[in-house]
VMD Tcl script that draws the C-alpha trace (Angstrom):
set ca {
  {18.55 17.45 26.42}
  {20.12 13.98 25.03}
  {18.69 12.31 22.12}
  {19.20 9.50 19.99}
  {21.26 10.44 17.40}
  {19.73 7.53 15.38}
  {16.08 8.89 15.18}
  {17.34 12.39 13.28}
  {18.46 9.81 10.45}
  {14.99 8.76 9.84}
  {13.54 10.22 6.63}
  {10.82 12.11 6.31}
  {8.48 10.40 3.98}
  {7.93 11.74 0.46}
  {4.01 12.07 1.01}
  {4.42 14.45 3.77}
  {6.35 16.75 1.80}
  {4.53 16.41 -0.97}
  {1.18 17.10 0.67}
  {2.84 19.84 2.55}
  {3.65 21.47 -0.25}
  {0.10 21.39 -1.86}
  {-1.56 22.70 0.82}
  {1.00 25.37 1.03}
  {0.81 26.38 -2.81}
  {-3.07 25.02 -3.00}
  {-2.07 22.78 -5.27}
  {-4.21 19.82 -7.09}
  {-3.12 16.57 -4.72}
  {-2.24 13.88 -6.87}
  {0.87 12.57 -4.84}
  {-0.71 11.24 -1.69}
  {-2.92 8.25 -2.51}
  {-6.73 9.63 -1.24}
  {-9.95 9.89 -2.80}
  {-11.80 12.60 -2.88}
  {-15.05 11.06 -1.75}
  {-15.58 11.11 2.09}
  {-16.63 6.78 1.71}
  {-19.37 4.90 2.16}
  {-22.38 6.98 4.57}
  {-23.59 4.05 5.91}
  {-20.27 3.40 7.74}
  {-20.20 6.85 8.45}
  {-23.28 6.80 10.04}
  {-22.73 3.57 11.82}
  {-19.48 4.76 13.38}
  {-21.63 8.29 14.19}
  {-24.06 6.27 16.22}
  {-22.00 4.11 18.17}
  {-20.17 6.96 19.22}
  {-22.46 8.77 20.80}
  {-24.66 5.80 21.81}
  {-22.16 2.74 22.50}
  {-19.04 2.76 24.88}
  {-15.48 4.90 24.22}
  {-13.51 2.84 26.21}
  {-11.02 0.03 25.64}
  {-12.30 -2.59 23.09}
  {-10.24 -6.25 23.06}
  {-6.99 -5.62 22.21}
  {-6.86 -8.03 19.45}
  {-9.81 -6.78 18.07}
  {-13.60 -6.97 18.64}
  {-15.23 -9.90 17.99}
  {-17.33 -9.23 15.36}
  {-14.77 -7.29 13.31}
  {-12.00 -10.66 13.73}
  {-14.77 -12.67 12.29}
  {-15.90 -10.32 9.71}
  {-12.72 -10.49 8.54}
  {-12.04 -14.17 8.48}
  {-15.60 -14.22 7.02}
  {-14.64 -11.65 3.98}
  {-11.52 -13.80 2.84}
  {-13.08 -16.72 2.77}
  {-16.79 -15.35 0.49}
  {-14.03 -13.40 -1.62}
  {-10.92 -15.22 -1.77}
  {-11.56 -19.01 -0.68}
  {-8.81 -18.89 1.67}
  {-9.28 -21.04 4.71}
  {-9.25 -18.60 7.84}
  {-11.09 -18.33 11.28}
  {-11.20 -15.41 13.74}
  {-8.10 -16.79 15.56}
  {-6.16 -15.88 12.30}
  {-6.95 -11.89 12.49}
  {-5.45 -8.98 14.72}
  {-7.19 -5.63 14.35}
  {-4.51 -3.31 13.68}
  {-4.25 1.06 13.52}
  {-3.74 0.55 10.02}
  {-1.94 -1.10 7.92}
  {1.27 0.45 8.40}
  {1.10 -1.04 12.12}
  {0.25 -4.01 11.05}
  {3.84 -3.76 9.65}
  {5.78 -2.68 12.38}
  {4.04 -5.44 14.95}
  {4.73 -8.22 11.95}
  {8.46 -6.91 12.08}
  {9.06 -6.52 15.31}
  {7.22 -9.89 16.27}
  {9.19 -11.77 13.58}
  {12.93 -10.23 13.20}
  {15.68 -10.37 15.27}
  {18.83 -8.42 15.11}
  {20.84 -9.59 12.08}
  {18.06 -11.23 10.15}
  {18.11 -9.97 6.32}
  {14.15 -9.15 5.06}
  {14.20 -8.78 1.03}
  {11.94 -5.52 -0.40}
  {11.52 -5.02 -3.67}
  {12.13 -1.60 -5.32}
  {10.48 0.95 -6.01}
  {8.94 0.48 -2.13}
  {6.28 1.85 0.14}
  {8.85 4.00 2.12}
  {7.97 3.05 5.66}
  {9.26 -0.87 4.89}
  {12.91 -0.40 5.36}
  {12.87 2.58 8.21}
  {10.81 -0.18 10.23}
  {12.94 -2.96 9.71}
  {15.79 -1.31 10.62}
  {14.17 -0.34 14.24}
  {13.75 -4.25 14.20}
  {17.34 -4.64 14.13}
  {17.33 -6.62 10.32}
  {19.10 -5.24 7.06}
  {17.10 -4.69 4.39}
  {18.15 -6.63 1.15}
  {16.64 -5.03 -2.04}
  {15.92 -6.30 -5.77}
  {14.43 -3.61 -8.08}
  {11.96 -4.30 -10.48}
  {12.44 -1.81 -13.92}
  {9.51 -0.83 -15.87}
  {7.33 -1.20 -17.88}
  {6.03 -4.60 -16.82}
  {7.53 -4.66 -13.15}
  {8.14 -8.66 -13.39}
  {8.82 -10.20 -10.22}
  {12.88 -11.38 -10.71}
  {12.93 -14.95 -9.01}
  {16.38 -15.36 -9.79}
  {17.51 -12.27 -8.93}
  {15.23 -13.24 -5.51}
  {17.30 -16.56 -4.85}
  {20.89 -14.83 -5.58}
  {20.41 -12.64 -2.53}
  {19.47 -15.77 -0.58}
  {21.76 -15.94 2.51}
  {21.44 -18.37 5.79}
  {20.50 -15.05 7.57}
  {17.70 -14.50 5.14}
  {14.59 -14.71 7.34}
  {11.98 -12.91 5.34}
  {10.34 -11.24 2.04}
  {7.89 -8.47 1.79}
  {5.79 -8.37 -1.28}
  {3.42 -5.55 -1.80}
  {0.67 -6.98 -3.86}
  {-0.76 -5.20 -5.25}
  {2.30 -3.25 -5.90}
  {2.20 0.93 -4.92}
  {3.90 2.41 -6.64}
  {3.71 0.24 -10.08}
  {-0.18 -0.66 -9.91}
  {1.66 -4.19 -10.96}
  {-0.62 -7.46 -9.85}
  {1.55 -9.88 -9.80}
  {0.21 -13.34 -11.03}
  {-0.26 -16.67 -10.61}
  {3.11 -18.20 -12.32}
  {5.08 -15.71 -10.68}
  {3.66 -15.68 -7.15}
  {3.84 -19.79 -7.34}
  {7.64 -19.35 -7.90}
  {7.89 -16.84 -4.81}
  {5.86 -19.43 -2.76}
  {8.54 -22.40 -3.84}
  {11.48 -19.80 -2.95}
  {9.91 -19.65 0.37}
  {9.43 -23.23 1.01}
  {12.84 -24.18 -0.02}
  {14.38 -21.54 2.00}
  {12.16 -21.57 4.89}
  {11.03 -17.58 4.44}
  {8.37 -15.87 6.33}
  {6.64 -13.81 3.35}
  {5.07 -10.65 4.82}
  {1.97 -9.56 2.28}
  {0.86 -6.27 2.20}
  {-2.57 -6.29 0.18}
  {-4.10 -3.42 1.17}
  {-5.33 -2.73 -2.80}
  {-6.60 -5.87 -2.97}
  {-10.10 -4.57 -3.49}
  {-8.78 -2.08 -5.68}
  {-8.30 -3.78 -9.23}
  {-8.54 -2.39 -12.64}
  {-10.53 -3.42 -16.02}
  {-11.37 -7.16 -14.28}
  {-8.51 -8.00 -13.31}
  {-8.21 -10.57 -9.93}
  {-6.58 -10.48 -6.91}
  {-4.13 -13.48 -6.24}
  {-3.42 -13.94 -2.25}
  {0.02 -15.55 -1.32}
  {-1.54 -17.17 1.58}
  {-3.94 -19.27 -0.55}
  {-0.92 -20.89 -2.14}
  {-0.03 -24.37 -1.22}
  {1.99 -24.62 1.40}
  {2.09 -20.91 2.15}
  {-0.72 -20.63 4.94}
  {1.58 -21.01 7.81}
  {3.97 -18.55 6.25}
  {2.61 -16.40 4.98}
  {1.56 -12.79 7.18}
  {-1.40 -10.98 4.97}
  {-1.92 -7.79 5.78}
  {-5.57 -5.27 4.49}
  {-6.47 -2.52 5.24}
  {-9.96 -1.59 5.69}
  {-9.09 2.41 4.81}
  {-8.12 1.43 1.08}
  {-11.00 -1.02 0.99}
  {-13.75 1.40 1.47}
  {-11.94 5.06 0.49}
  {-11.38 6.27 4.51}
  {-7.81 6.38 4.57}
  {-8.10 8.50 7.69}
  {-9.86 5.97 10.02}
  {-6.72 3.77 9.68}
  {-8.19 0.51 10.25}
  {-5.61 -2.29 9.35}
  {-5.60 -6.20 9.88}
  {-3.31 -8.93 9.99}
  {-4.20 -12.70 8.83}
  {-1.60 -15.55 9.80}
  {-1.79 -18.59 11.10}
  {-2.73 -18.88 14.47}
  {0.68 -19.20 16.55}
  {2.06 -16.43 14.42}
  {-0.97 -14.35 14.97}
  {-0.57 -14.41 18.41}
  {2.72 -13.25 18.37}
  {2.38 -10.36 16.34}
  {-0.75 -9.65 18.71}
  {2.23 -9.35 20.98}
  {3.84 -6.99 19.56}
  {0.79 -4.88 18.18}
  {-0.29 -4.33 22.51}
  {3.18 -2.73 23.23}
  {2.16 -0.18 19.68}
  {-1.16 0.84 19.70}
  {-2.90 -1.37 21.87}
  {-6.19 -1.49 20.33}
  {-8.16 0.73 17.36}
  {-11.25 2.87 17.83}
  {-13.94 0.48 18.54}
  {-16.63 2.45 16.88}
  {-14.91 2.63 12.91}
  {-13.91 -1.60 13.96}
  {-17.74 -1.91 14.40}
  {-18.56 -0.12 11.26}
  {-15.67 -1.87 9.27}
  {-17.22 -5.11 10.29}
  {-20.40 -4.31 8.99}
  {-18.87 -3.15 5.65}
  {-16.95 -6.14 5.76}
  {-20.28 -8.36 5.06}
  {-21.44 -6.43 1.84}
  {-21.82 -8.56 -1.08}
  {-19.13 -8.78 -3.91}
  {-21.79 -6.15 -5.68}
  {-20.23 -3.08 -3.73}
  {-16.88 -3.96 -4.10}
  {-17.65 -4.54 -7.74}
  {-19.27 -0.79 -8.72}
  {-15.89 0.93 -6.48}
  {-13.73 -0.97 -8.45}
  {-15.81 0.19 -12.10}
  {-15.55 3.68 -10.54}
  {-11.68 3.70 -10.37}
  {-10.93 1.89 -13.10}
  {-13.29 5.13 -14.69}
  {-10.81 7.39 -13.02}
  {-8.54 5.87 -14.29}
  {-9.10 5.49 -17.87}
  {-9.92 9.24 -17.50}
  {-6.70 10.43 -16.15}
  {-4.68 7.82 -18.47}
  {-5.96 9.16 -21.51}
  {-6.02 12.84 -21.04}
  {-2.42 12.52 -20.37}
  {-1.65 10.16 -22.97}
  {-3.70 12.87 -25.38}
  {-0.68 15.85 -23.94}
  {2.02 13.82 -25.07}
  {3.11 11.79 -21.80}
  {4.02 8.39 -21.95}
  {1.85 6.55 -19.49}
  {2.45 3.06 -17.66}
  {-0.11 0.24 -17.76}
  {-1.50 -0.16 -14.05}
  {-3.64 -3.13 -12.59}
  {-4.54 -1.85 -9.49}
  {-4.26 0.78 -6.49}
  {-5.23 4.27 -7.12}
  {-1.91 4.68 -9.22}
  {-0.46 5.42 -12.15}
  {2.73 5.85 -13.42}
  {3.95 8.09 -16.37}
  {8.08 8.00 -17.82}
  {9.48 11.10 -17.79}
  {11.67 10.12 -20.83}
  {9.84 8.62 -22.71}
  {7.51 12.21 -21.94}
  {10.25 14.18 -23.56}
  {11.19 15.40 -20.61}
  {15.08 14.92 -19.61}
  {14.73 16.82 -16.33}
  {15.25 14.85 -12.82}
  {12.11 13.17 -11.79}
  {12.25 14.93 -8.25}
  {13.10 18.29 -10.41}
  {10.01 18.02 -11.97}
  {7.72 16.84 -9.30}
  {8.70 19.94 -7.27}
  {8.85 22.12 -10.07}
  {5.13 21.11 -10.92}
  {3.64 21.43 -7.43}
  {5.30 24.98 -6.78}
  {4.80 26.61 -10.18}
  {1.91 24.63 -12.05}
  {0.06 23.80 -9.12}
  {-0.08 19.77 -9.15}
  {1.37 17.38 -6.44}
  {3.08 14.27 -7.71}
  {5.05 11.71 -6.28}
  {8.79 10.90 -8.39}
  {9.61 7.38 -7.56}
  {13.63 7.90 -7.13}
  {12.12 8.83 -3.20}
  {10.87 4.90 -2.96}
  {14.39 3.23 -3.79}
  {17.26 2.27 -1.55}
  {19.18 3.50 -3.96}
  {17.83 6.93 -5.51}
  {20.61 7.00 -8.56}
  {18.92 3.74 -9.67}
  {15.45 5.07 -9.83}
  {14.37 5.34 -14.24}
  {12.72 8.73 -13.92}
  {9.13 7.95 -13.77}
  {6.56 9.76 -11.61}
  {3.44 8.22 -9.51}
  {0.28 10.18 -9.67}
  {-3.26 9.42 -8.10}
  {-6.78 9.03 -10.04}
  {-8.97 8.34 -7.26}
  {-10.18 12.13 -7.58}
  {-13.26 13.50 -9.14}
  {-12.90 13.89 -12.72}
  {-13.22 17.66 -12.98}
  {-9.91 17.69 -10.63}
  {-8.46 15.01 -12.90}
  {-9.63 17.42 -16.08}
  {-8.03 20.36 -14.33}
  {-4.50 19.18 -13.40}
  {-3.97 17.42 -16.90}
  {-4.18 21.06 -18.26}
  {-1.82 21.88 -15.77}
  {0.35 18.73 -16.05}
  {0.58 19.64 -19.80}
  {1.83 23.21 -18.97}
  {4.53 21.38 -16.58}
  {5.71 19.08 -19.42}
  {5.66 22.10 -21.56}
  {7.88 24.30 -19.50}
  {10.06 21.25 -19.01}
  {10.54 20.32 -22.86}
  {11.49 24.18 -23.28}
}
mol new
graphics top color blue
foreach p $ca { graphics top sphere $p radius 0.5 }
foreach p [lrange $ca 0 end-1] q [lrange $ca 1 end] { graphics top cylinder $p $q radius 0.2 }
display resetview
């Protein structure tokens, strides 16, 4: 049987191969990015309920109702921004919300700007969009956002820029000077700037959560993108949305019906709900994983590795190096799930180019902290065998 030769040459992403190979050496999972709680009961419950008790069939395809408002609603009590139901399209997560934005926005031959180290599904789905990735890599240990290496790549088939902000894998938050410099880049250049937030809720030691879209002049170019699964800890329900003004909305809605169609109308119900909690709940998650966090950073600090400041996600980020430990970051990582028994994630598999990668590794601390306690031992064993 015929097949398109082009669809064997799509990767297989890091996480899946990762998580594949804890389960299959019952490894610790720090690589993909999950908590260990099961999230909030009451939206458990509330999804629970409608199921059984409320219709299974199709719900709007944009979204229902209540959830498209909710979310308008949330932005504005938490962010200020300025946005109405006719701004929002329910999405199957986030990473749909991406592919409709792409394929609603690109044309073949359009360039779209990512910055390295990337989530890895960005340049696979602007490719099936037609558009050429162009890519500026950030270096650690700060991550700063390179305007001028930005402009330089700046051609007249430049159409758009993706910013993950939050940034996975860094746990970067990129500020206020710096984001007011991408918004004037966009302006002046007439860019579409595609923002995936979806750890916007998910900041560190007080830090604050800048939105592109609240910029001057950015609202009506701006495409910002949540996710409801990072918000409240239920990656699995997959429960994305996209905010962007009006006429772009409605094209990406385009896109989104020829996708997915539409989302699960019970977990949109439930999100909605969650969606109207008071900045209170948001506030004791965040304390909790910055906790984690703290917990995870310091245990491995206290076993000699040489651990990157994060601001955000459920990330952090140790240097291999500057570990005392000169052996290739994917080496290690697979070395460490196989024979130590701890998933990790090296970041060489989230740049275009993997030969430019430094040799750091991305681990998650959104687990309980007797998991945490338990793979530090085993992370120090891995360094240990390493260093030998």
């Amino acid at each position: 049987m015929a097949f398109n030769p082009h669809l064997s040459e799509l990767p297989t992403t890091i996480f899946e191969v990762m998580s594949g190979l804890a389960r299959q050496h019952q490894a610790i999972n720090l690589g993909q990015g999950f908590p260990d709680s099961q999230g909030p009961e009451a939206l458990r419950r509330l999804a629970c309920d409608g199921l059984m008790q409320g219709s299974n069939q199709y719900p709007p395809m944009l979204g229902l109702p209540e959830l498209r408002a909710s979310v308008a609603e949330h932005y504005v009590r938490h962010q200020g921004l300025s946005l109405s139901h006719e701004h929002v399209v329910v999405t199957s997560g986030a990473t749909e919300a991406l592919a409709a934005s792409f394929l609603a926005l690109l044309v073949p031959g359009d360039e779209v700007i990512v910055l390295d180290p990337a989530y890895d599904a960005y340049r696979p789905l602007i490719a099936r969009a037609g558009a050429r990735s162009m890519t500026i890599p950030l270096f650690p240990p700060k991550w700063t956002l390179d305007l001028t290496a930005i402009e330089a790549v700046i051609t007249p088939r430049t159409r758009m820029i993706v910013l993950n902000n939050p940034m996975n894998p860094t746990g970067r938050a990129f500020g206020p000077e710096e984001l007011a410099g991408l918004a004037d880049i966009c302006q002046r250049h007439d860019l579409i700037a595609v923002c995936d937030e979806v750890w916007e809720h998910v900041v560190l030691d007080g830090q604050k959560h800048h939105p592109l879209i609240g910029l001057p002049g950015m609202a009506k170019r701006t495409v910002k993108i949540g996710s409801a699964g990072k918000m409240f800890g239920m990656t699995g329900w997959k429960v994305g949305f996209v905010c962007a003004d009006p006429e772009i909305a409605r094209v990406i809605g385009k896109a989104h019906q020829f996708l997915t169609f539409t989302t699960a109308p019970h977990l949109q119900a439930a999100v909605a709900h969650g969606l109207g909690w008071g900045p209170a709940w948001f506030e004791g998650q965040r304390a909790d994983f910055t906790k984690a966090y703290h917990f995870l950073r310091t245990g491995l600090m206290r076993e000699g590795f040489a651990v990157l400041d994060s601001a955000a996600t459920y990330f952090l980020c140790v240097d291999l190096s500057a570990s005392g430990i000169e052996q290739p970051s994917m080496d290690f990582c697979l070395n460490t799930v196989t024979q130590f028994g701890v998933a990790t994630i090296p970041l060489e598999s989230l740049y275009a180019d993997p030969a430019t990668a430094p040799p750091v590794i991305r681990l998650c601390f959104a687990k309980e902290e007797a998991v945490l306690a338990s793979a530090i031992t085993r992370l120090a064993a891995a360094r240990a065998a390493a260093r030998a």
